[in-house]
Each structure stands twice: as C-alpha cells, then as structure tokens.
N, C-alpha and C positions, 0 to 999 in steps of 0.2 A: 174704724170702719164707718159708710158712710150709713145713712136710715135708707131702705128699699124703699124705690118709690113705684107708686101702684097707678100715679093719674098722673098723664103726657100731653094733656090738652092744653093748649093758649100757652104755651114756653117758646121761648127761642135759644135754641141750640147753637154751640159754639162748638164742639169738640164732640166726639163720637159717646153717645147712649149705649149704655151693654141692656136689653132687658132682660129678665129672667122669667121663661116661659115660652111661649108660642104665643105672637102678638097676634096673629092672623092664620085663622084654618085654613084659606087658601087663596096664598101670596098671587098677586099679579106682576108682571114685568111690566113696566113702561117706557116707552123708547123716548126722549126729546122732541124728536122730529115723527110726522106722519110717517110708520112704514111703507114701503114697496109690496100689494098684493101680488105676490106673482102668482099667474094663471099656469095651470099644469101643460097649456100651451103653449106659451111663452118660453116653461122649462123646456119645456121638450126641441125647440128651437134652439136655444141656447146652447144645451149640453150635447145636442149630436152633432154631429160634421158638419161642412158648408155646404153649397148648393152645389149643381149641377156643374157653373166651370170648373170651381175648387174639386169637386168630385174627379173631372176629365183631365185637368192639372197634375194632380197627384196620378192619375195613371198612367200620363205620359211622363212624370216623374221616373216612373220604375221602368218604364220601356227605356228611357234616355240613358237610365242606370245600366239596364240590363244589355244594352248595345254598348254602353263605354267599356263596361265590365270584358263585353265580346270583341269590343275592337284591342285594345291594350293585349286581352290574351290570343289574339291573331298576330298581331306587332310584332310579340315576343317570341312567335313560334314558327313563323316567318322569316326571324333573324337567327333560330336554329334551326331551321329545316327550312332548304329551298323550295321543297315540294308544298308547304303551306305558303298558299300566297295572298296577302292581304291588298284588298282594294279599295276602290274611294269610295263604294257607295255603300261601304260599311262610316267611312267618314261621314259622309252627305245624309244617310239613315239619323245617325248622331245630331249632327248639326239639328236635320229638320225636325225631330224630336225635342230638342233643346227651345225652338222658335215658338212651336206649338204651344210649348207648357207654359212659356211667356205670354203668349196671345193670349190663351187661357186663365191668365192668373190675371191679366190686364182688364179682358173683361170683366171678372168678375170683381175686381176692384172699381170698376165704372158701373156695373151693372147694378141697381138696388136690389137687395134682399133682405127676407125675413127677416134673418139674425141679426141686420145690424139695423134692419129697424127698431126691435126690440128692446138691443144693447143703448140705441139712442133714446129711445122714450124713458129706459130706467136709467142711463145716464142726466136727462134733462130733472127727471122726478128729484133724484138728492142733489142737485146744482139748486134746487129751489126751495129744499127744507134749508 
C-alpha cells in the first residue's frame, strides 16, 4: 500500500487522485466557457407560447379541425340519409379556415418577436464561448 499523502500543491497529475477527506467546505462548479445569465424575463418568453399570429394560428387550427371533423360526419350521413344534406360551404368554411392558419403562421414567421429574439441572442452568446 502506497504512504497518504496530506500536501497537493506544485504536482502534476497524470491519472486520477482519491483524497481522503473533504478537500473543500464548499465546492464551487465551474463551467469552461462564460455562463448564459438568463433573466426571469427572458424565461418567461421562452417557456410560454408564441405570439399573438402563432396564438390566432392554433385557433383557427381547431376550427379547421372542428369543421373537417363536421364536414366528413355530414359526407357520411348524407350518404345514409337522403334527408342530411351536405353542402359546399361546409367545404369553402374548411378551405377558408385552412388559408387563414397559413397566413397566420406565415406572418408570424416573417414577423419579429420576443422569443426568437431571445433564442438568437442566447444562440449567438455559446456560438461565441
């Protein structure tokens, strides 16, 4: 077995040190690179939903839904009952619904916001650690 050693100062280490004890009352982490502060503002951008198209988007999502869902079970009930009868501006409803949430999604991909200013500034910060 080898002798304890009690002093680690001015050595150069090649292979992993065991000590025995508590080298340090109270360890620090240290990262490589500067951390990212992020500001509870910043979070709060991030981790909630998108903006106002992406908000109008997704709701003409579930209308676009909620009319397919309505046209399909007119189609089929239509074609067992003559007395329901399905027409095109249950189609045209659909479509214009469909065009919306695209418009919608389009802007907001052209349009700048918060979030993805955010996501770019803590993007650029570790492209540059």
């Amino acid at each position: 077995m080898s002798e304890e050693q009690n002093e680690y100062r001015g050595q150069e280490f090649n292979k992993p040190v065991y000590v025995n004890g508590n080298p340090e009352t109270n360890p620090e982490i240290t990262v490589a690179r500067v951390p990212y502060l992020l500001e509870r503002y910043d979070f709060d951008k991030i981790s909630k939903g998108g903006g106002f198209w992406t908000n109008m988007a997704n709701i003409l999502l579930g209308g676009a839904i909620g009319l397919f869902v309505n046209m399909i079970a007119k189609l089929i009930g239509s074609k067992m009952d003559n007395s329901i009868v399905f027409e095109n501006w249950e189609v045209y409803g659909f479509i214009i619904a469909l065009l919306l949430m695209g418009l919608c999604y389009l802007i907001d991909y052209c349009v700048p916001n918060e979030k993805r200013r955010i996501k770019k500034k803590i993007k650029e910060h570790f492209e540059k650690s």
